[in-house]
Structures are given as C-alpha cells and as structure tokens.
ModelCIF file with pLDDT and N, C-alpha, C, O atoms, coordinates in Angstrom:
data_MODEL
#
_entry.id   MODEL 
#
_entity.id                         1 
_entity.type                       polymer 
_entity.pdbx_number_of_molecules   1 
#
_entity_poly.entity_id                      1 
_entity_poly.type                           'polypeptide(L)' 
_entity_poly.nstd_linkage                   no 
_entity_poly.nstd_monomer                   no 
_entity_poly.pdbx_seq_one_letter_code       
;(UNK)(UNK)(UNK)(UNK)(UNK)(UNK)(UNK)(UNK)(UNK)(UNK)(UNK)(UNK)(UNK)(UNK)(UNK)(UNK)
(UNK)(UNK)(UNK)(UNK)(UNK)(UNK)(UNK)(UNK)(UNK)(UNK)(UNK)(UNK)(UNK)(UNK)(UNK)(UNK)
(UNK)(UNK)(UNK)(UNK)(UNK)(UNK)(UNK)(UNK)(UNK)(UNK)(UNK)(UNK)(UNK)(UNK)(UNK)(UNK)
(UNK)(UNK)
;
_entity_poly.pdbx_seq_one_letter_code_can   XXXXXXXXXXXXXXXXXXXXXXXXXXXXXXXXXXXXXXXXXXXXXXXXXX 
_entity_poly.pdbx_strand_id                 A 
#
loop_
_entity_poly_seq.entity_id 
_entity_poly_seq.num 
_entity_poly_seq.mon_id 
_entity_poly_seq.hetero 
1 1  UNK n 
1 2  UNK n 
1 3  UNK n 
1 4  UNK n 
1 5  UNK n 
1 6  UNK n 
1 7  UNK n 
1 8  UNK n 
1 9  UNK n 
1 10 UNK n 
1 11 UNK n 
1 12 UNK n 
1 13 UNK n 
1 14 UNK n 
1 15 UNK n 
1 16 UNK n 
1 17 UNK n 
1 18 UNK n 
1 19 UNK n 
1 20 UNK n 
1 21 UNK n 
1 22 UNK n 
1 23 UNK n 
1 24 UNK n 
1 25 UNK n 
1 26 UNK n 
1 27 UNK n 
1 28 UNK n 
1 29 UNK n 
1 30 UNK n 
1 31 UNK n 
1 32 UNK n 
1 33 UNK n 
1 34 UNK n 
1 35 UNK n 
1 36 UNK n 
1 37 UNK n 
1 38 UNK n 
1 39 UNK n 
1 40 UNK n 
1 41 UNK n 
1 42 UNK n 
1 43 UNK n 
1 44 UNK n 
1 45 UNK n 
1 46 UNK n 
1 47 UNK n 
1 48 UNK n 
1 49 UNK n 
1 50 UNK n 
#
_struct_asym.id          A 
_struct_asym.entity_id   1 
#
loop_
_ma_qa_metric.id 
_ma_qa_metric.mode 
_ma_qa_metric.name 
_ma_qa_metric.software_group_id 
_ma_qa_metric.type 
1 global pLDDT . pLDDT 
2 local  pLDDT . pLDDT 
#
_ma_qa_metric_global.metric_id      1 
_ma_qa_metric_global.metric_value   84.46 
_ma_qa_metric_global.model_id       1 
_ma_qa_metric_global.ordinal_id     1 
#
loop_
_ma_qa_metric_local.label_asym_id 
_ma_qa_metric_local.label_comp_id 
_ma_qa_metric_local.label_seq_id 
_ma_qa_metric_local.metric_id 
_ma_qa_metric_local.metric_value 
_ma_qa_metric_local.model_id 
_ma_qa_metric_local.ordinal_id 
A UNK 1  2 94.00 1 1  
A UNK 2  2 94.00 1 2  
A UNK 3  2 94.00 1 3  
A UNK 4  2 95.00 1 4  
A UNK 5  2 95.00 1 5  
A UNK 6  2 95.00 1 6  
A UNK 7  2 94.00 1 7  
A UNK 8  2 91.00 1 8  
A UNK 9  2 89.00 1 9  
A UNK 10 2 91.00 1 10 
A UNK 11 2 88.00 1 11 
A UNK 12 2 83.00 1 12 
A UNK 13 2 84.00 1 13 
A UNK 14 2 85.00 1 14 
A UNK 15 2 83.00 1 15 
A UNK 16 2 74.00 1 16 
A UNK 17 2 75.00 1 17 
A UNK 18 2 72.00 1 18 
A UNK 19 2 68.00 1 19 
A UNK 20 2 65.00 1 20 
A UNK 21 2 67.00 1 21 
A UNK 22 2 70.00 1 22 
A UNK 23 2 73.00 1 23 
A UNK 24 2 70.00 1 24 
A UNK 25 2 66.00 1 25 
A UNK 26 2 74.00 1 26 
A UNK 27 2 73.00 1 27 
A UNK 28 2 71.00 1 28 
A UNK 29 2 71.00 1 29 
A UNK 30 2 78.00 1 30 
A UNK 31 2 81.00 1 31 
A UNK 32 2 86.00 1 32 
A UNK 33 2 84.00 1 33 
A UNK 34 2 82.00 1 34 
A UNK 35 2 85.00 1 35 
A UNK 36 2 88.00 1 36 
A UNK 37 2 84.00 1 37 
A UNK 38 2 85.00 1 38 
A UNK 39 2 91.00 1 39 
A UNK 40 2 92.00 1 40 
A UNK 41 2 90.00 1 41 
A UNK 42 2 93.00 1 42 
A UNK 43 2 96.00 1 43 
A UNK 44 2 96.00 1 44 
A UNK 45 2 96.00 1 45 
A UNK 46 2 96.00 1 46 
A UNK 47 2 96.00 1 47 
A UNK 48 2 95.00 1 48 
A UNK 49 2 93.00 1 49 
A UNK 50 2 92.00 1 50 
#
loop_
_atom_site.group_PDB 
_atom_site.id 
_atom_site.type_symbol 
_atom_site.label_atom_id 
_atom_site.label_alt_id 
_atom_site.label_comp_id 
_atom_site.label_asym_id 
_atom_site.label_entity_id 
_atom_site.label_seq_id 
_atom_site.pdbx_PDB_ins_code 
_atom_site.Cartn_x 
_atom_site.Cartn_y 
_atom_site.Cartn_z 
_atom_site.occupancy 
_atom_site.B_iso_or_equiv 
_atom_site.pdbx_formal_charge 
_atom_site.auth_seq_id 
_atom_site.auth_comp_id 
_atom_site.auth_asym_id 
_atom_site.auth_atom_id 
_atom_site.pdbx_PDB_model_num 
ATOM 1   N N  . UNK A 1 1  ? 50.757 88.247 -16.786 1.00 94.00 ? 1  UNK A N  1 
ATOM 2   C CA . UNK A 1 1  ? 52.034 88.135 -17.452 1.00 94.00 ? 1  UNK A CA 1 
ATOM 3   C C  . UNK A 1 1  ? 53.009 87.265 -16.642 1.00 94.00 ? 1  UNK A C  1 
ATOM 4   O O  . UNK A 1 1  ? 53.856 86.668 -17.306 1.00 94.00 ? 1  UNK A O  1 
ATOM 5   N N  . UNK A 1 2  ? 53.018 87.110 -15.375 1.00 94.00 ? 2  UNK A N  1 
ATOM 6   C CA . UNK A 1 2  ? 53.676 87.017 -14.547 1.00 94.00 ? 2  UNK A CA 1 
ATOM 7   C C  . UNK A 1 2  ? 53.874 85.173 -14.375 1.00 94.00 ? 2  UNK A C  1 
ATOM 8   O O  . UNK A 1 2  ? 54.832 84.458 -14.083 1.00 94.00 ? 2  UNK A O  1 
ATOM 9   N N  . UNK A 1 3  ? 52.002 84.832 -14.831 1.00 94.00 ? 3  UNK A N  1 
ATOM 10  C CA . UNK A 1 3  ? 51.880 83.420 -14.924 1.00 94.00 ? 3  UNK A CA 1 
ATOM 11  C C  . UNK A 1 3  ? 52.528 82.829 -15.844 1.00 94.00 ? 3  UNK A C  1 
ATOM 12  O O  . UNK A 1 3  ? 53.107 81.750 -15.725 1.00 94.00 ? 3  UNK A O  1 
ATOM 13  N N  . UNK A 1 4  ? 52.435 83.818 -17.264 1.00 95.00 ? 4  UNK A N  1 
ATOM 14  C CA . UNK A 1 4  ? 52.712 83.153 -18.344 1.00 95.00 ? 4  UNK A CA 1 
ATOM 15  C C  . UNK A 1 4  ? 54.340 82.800 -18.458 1.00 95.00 ? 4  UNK A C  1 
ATOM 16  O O  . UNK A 1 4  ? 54.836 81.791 -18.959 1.00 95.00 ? 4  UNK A O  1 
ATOM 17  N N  . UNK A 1 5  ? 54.980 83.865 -17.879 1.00 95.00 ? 5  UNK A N  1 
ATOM 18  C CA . UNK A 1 5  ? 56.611 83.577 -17.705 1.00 95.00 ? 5  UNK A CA 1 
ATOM 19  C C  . UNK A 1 5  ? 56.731 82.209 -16.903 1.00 95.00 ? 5  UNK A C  1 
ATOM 20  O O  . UNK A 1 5  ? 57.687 81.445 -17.036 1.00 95.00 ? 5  UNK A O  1 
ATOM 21  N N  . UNK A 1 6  ? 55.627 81.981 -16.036 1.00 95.00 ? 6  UNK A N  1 
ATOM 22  C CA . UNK A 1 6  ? 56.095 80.963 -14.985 1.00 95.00 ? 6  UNK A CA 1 
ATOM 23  C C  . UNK A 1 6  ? 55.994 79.708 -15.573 1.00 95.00 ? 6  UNK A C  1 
ATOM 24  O O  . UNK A 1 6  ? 56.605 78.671 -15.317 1.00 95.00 ? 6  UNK A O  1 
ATOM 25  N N  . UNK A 1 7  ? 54.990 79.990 -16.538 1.00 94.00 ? 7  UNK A N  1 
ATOM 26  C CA . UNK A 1 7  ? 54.367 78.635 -17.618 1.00 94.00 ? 7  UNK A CA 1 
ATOM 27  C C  . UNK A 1 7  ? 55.463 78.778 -18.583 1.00 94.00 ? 7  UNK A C  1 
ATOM 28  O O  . UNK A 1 7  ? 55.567 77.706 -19.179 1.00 94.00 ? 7  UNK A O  1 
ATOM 29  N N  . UNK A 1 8  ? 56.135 79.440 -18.906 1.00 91.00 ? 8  UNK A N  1 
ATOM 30  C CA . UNK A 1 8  ? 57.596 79.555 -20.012 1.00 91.00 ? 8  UNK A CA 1 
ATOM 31  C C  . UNK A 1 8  ? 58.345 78.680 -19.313 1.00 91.00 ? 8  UNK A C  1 
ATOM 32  O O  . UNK A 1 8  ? 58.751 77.746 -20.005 1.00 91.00 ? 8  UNK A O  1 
ATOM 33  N N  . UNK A 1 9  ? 58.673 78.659 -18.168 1.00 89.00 ? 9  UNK A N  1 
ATOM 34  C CA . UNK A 1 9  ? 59.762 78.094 -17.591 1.00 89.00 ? 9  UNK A CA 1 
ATOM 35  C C  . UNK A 1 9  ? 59.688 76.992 -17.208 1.00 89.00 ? 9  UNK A C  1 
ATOM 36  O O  . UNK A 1 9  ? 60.718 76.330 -17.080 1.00 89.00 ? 9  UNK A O  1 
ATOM 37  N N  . UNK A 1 10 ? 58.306 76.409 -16.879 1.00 91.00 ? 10 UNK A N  1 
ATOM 38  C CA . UNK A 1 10 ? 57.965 74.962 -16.590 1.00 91.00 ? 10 UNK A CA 1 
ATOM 39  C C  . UNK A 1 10 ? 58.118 74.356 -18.125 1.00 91.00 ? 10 UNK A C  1 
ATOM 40  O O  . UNK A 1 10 ? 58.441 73.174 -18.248 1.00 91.00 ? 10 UNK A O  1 
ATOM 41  N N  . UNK A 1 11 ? 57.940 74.976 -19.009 1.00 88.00 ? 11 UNK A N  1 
ATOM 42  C CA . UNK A 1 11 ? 57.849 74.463 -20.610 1.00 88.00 ? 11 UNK A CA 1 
ATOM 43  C C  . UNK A 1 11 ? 59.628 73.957 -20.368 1.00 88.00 ? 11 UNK A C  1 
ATOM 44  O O  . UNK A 1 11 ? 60.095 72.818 -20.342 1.00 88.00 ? 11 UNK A O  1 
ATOM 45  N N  . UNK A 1 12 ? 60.164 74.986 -20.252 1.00 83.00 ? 12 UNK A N  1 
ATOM 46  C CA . UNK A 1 12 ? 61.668 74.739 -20.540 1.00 83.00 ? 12 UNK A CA 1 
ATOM 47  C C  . UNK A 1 12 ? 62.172 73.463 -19.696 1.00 83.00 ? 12 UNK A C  1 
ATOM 48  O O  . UNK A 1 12 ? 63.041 72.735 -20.175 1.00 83.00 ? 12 UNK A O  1 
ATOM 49  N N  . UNK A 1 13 ? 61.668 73.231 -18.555 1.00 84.00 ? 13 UNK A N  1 
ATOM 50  C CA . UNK A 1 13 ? 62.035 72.273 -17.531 1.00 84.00 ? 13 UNK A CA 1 
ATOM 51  C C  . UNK A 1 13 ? 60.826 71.166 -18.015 1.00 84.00 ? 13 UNK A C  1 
ATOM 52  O O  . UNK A 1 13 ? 60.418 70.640 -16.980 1.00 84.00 ? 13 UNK A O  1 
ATOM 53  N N  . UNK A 1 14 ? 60.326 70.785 -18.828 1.00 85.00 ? 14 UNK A N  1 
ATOM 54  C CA . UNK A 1 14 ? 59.562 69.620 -18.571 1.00 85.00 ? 14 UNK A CA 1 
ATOM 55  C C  . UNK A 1 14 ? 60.088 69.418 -20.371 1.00 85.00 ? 14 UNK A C  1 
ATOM 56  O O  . UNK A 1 14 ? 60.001 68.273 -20.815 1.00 85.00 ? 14 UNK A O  1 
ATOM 57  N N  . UNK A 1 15 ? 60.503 70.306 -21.128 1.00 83.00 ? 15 UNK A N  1 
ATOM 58  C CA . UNK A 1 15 ? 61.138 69.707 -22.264 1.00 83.00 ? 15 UNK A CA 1 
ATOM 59  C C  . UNK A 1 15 ? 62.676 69.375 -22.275 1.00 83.00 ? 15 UNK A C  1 
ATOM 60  O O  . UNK A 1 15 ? 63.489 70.200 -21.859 1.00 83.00 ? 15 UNK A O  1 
ATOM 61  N N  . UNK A 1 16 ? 62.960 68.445 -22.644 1.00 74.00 ? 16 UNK A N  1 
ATOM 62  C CA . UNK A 1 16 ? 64.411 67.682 -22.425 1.00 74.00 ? 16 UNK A CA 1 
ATOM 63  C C  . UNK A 1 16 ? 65.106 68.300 -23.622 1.00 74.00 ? 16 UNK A C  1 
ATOM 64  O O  . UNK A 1 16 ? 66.337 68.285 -23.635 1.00 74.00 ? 16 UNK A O  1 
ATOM 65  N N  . UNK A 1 17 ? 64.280 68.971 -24.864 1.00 75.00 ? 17 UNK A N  1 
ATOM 66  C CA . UNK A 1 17 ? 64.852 69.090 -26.075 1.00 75.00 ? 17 UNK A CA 1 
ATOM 67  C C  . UNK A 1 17 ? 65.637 70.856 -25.900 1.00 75.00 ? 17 UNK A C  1 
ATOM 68  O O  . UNK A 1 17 ? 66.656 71.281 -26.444 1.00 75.00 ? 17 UNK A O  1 
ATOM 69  N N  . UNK A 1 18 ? 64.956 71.362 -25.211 1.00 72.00 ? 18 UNK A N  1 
ATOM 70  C CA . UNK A 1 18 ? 64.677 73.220 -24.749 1.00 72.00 ? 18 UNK A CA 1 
ATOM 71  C C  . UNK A 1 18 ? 66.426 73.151 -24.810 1.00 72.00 ? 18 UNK A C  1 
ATOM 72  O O  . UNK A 1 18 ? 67.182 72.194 -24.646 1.00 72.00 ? 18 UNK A O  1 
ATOM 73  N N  . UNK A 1 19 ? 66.700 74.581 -25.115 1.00 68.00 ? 19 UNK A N  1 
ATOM 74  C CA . UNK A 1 19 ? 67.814 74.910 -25.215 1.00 68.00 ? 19 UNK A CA 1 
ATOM 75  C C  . UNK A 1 19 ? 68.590 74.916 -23.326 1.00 68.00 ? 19 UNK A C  1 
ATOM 76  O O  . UNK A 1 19 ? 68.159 75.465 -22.312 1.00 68.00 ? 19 UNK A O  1 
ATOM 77  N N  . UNK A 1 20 ? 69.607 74.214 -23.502 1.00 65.00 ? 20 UNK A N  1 
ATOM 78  C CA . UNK A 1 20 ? 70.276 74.381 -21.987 1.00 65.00 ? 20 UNK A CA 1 
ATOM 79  C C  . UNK A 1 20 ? 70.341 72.745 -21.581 1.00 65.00 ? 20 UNK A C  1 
ATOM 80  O O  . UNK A 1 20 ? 71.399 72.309 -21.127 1.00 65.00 ? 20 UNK A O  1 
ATOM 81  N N  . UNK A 1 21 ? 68.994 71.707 -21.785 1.00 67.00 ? 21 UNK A N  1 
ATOM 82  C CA . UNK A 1 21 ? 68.654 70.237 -21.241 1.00 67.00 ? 21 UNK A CA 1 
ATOM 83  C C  . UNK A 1 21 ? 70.131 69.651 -21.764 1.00 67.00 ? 21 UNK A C  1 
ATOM 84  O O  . UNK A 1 21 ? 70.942 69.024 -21.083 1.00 67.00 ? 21 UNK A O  1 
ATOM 85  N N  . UNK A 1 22 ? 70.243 70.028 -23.140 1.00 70.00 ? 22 UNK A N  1 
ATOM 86  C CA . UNK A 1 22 ? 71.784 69.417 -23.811 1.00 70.00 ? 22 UNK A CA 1 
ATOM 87  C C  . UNK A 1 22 ? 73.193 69.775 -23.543 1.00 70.00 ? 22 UNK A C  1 
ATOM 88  O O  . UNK A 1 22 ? 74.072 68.947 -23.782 1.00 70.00 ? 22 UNK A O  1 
ATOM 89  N N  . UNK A 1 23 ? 73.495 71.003 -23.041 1.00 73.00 ? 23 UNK A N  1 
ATOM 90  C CA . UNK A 1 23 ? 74.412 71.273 -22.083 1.00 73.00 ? 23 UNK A CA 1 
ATOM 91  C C  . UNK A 1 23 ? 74.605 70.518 -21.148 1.00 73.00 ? 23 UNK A C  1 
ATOM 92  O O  . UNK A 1 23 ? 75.549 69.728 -21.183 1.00 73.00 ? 23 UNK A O  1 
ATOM 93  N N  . UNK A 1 24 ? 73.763 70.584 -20.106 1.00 70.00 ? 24 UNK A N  1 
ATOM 94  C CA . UNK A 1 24 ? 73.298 69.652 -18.928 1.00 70.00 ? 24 UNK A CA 1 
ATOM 95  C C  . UNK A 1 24 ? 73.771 68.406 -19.154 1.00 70.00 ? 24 UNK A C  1 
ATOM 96  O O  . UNK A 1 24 ? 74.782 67.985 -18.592 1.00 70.00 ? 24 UNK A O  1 
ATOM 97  N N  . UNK A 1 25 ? 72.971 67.616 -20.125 1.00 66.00 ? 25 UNK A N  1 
ATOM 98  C CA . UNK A 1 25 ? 73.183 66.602 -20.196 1.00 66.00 ? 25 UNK A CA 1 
ATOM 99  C C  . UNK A 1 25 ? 74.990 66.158 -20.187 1.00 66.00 ? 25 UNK A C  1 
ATOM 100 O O  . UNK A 1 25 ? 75.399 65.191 -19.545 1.00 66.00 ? 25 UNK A O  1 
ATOM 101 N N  . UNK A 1 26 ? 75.777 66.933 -20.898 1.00 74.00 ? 26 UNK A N  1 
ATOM 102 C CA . UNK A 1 26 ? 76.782 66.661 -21.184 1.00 74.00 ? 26 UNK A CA 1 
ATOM 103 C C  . UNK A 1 26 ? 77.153 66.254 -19.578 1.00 74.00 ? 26 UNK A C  1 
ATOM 104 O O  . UNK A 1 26 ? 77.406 65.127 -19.154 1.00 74.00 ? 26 UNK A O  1 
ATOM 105 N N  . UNK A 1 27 ? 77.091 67.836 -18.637 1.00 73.00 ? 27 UNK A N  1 
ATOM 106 C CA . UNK A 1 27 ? 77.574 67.177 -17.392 1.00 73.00 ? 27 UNK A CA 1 
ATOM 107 C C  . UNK A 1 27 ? 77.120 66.356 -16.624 1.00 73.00 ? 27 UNK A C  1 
ATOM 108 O O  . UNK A 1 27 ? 77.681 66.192 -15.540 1.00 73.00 ? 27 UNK A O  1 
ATOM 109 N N  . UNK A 1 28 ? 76.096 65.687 -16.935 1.00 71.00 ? 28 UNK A N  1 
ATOM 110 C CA . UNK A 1 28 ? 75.237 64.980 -15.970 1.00 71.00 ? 28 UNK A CA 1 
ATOM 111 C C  . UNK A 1 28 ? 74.524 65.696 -15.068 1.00 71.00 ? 28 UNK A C  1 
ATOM 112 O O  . UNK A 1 28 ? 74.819 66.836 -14.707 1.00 71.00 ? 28 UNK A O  1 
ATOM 113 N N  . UNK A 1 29 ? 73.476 64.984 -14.643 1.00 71.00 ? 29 UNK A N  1 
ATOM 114 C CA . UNK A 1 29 ? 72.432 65.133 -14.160 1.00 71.00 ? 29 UNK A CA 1 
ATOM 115 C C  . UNK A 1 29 ? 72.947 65.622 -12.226 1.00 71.00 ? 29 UNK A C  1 
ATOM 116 O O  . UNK A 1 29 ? 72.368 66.407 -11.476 1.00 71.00 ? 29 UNK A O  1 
ATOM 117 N N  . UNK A 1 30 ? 73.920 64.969 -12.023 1.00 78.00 ? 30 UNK A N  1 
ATOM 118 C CA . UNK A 1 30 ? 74.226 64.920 -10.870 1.00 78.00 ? 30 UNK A CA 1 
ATOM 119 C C  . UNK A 1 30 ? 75.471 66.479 -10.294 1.00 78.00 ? 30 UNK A C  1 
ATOM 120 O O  . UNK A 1 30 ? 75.915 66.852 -9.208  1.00 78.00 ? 30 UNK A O  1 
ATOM 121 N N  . UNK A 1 31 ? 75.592 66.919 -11.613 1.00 81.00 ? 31 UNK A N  1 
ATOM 122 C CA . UNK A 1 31 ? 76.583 68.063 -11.527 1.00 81.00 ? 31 UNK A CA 1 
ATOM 123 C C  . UNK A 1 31 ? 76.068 69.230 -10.926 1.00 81.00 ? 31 UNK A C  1 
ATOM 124 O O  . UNK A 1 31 ? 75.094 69.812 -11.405 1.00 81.00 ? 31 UNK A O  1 
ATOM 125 N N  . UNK A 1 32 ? 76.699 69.643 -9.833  1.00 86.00 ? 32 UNK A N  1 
ATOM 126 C CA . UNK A 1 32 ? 76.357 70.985 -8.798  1.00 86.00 ? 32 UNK A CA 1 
ATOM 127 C C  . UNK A 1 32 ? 75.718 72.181 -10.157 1.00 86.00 ? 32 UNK A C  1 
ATOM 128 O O  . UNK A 1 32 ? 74.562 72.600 -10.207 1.00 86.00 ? 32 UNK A O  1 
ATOM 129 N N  . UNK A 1 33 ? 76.460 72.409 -10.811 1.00 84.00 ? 33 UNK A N  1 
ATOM 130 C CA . UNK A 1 33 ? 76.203 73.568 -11.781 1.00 84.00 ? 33 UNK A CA 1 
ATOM 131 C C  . UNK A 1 33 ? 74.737 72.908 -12.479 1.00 84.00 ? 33 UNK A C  1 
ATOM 132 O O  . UNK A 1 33 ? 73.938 73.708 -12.965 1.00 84.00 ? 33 UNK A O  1 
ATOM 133 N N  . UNK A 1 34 ? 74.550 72.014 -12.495 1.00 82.00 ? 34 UNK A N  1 
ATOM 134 C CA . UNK A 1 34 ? 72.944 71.747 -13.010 1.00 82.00 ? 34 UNK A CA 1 
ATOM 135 C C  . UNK A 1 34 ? 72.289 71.704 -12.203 1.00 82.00 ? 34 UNK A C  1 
ATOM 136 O O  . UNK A 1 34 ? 71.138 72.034 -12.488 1.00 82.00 ? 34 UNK A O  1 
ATOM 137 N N  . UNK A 1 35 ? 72.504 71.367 -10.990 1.00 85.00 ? 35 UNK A N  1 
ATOM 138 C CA . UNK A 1 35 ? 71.525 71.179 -9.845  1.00 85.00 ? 35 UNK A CA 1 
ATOM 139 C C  . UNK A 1 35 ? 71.149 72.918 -9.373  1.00 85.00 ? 35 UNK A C  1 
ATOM 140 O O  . UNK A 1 35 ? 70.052 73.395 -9.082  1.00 85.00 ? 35 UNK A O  1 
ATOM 141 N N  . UNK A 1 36 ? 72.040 73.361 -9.412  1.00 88.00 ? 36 UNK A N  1 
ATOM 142 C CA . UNK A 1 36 ? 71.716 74.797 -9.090  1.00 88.00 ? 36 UNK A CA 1 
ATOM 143 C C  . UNK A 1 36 ? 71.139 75.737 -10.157 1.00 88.00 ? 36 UNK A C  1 
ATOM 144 O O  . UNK A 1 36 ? 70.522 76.737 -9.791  1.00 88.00 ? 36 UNK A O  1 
ATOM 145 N N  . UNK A 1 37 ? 71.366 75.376 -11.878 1.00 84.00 ? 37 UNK A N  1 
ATOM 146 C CA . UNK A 1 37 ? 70.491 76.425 -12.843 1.00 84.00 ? 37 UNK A CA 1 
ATOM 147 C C  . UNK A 1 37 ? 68.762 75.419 -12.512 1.00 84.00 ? 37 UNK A C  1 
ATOM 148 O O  . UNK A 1 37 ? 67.725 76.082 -12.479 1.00 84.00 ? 37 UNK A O  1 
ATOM 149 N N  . UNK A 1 38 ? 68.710 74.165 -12.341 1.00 85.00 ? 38 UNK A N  1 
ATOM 150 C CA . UNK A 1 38 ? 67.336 73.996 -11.874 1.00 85.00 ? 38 UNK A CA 1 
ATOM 151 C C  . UNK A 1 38 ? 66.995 74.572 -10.436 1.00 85.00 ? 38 UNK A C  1 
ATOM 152 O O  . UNK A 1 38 ? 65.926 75.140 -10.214 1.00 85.00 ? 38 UNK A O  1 
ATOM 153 N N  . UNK A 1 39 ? 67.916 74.398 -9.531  1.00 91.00 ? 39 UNK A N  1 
ATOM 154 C CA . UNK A 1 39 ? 67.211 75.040 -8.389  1.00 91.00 ? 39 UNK A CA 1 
ATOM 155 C C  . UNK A 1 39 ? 66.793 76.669 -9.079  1.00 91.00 ? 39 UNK A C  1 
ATOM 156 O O  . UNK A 1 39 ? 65.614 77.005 -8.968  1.00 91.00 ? 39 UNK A O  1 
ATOM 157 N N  . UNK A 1 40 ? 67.600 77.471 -9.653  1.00 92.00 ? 40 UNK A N  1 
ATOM 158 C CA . UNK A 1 40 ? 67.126 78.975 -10.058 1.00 92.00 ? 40 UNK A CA 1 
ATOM 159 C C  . UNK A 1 40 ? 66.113 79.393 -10.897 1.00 92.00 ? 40 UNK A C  1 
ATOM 160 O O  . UNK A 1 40 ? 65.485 80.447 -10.790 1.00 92.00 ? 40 UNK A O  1 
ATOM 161 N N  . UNK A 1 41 ? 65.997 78.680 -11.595 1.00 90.00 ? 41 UNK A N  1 
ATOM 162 C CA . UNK A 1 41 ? 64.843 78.262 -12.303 1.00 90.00 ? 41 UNK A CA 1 
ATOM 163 C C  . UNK A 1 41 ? 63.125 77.933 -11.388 1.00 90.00 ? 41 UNK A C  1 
ATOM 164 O O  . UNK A 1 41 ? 62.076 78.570 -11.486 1.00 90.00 ? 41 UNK A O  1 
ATOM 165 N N  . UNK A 1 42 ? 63.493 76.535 -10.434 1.00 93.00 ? 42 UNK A N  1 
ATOM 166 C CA . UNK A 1 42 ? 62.230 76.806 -9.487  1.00 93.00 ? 42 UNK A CA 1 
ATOM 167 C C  . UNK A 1 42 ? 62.236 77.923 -8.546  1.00 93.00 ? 42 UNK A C  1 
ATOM 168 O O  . UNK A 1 42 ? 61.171 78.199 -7.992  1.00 93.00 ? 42 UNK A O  1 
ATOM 169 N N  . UNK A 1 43 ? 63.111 78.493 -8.329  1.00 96.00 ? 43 UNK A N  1 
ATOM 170 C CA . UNK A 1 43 ? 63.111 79.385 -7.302  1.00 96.00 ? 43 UNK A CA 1 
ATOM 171 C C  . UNK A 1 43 ? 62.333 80.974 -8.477  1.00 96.00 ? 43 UNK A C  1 
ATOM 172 O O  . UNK A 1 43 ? 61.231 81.505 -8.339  1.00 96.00 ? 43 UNK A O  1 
ATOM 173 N N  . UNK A 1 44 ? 62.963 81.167 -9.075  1.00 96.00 ? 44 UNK A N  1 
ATOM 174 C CA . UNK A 1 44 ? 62.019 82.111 -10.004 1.00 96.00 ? 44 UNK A CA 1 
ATOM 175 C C  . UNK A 1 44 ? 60.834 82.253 -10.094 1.00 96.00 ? 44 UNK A C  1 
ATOM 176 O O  . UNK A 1 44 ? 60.039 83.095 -9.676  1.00 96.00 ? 44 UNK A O  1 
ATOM 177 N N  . UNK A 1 45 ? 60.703 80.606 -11.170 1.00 96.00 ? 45 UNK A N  1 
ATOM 178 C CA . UNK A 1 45 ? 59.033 80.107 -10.803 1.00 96.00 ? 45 UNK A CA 1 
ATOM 179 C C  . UNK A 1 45 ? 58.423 80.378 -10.144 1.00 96.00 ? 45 UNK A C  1 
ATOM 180 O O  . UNK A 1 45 ? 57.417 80.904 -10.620 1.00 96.00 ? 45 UNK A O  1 
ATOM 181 N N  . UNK A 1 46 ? 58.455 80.297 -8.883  1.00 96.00 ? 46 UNK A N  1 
ATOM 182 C CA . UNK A 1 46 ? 57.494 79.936 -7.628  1.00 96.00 ? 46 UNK A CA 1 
ATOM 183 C C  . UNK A 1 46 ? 57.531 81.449 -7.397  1.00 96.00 ? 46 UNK A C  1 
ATOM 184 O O  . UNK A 1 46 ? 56.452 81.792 -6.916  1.00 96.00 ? 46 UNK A O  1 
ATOM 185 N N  . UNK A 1 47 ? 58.628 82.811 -7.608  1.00 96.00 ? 47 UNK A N  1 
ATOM 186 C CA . UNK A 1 47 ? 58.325 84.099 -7.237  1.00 96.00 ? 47 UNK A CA 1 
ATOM 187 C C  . UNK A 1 47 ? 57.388 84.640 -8.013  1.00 96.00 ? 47 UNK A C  1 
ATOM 188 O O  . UNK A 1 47 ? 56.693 85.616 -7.728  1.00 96.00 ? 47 UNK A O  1 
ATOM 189 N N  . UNK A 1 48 ? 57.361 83.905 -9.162  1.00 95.00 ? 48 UNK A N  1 
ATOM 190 C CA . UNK A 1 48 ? 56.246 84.741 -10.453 1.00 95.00 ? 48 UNK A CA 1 
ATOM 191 C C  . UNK A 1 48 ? 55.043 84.013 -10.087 1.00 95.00 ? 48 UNK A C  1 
ATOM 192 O O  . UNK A 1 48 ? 54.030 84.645 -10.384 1.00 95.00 ? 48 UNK A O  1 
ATOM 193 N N  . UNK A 1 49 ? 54.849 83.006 -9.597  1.00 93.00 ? 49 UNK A N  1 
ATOM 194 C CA . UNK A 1 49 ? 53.462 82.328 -9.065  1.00 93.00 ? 49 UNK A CA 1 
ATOM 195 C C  . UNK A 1 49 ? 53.084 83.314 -7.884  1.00 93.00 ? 49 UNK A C  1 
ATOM 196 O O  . UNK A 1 49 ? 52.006 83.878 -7.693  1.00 93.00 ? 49 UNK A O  1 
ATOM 197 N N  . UNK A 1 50 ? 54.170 83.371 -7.194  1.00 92.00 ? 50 UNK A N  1 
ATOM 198 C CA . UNK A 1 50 ? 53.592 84.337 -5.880  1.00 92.00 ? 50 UNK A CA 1 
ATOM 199 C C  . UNK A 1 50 ? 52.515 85.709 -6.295  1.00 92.00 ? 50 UNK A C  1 
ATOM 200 O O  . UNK A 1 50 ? 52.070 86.434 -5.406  1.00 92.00 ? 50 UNK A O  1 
#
C-alpha cells in the first residue's frame, strides 16, 4: 500500500495537468511556497519507499 501511495505522488509530480501544477504555476516555478510543497511531497515519497 505504502508503494502505491508513493506511485500516487510521483503521478501527481510528473503530471503538469494534476490538481495543485496550476496553482504553482501561477506563482512560478521559482516561488519558496512551491519549492517547499515539492520538497514535502519528495520528502513523503521517499518515507513510503522506506
């Protein structure tokens, strides 16, 4: 189960269309508040891989 969440979340981060990419986009790519829901995002990831 643990994989499959981790495979949910790479889905969400490798689709540009996924709910949240269009938020983002508004602030740019370079905006602290995006840089950090992707850092939380890999940081999740990588605990459910563990």
């Amino acid at each position: 189960m643990r994989h499959a969440a981790a495979d949910a979340l790479q889905a969400v981060l490798d689709d540009p269309d996924a709910d949240g990419h269009d938020t983002w986009a508004e602030l740019g790519e370079d905006d602290e508040d995006y840089l950090a829901w992707l850092a939380n995002l890999k940081s999740l990831q990588a605990r459910l891989r563990s």
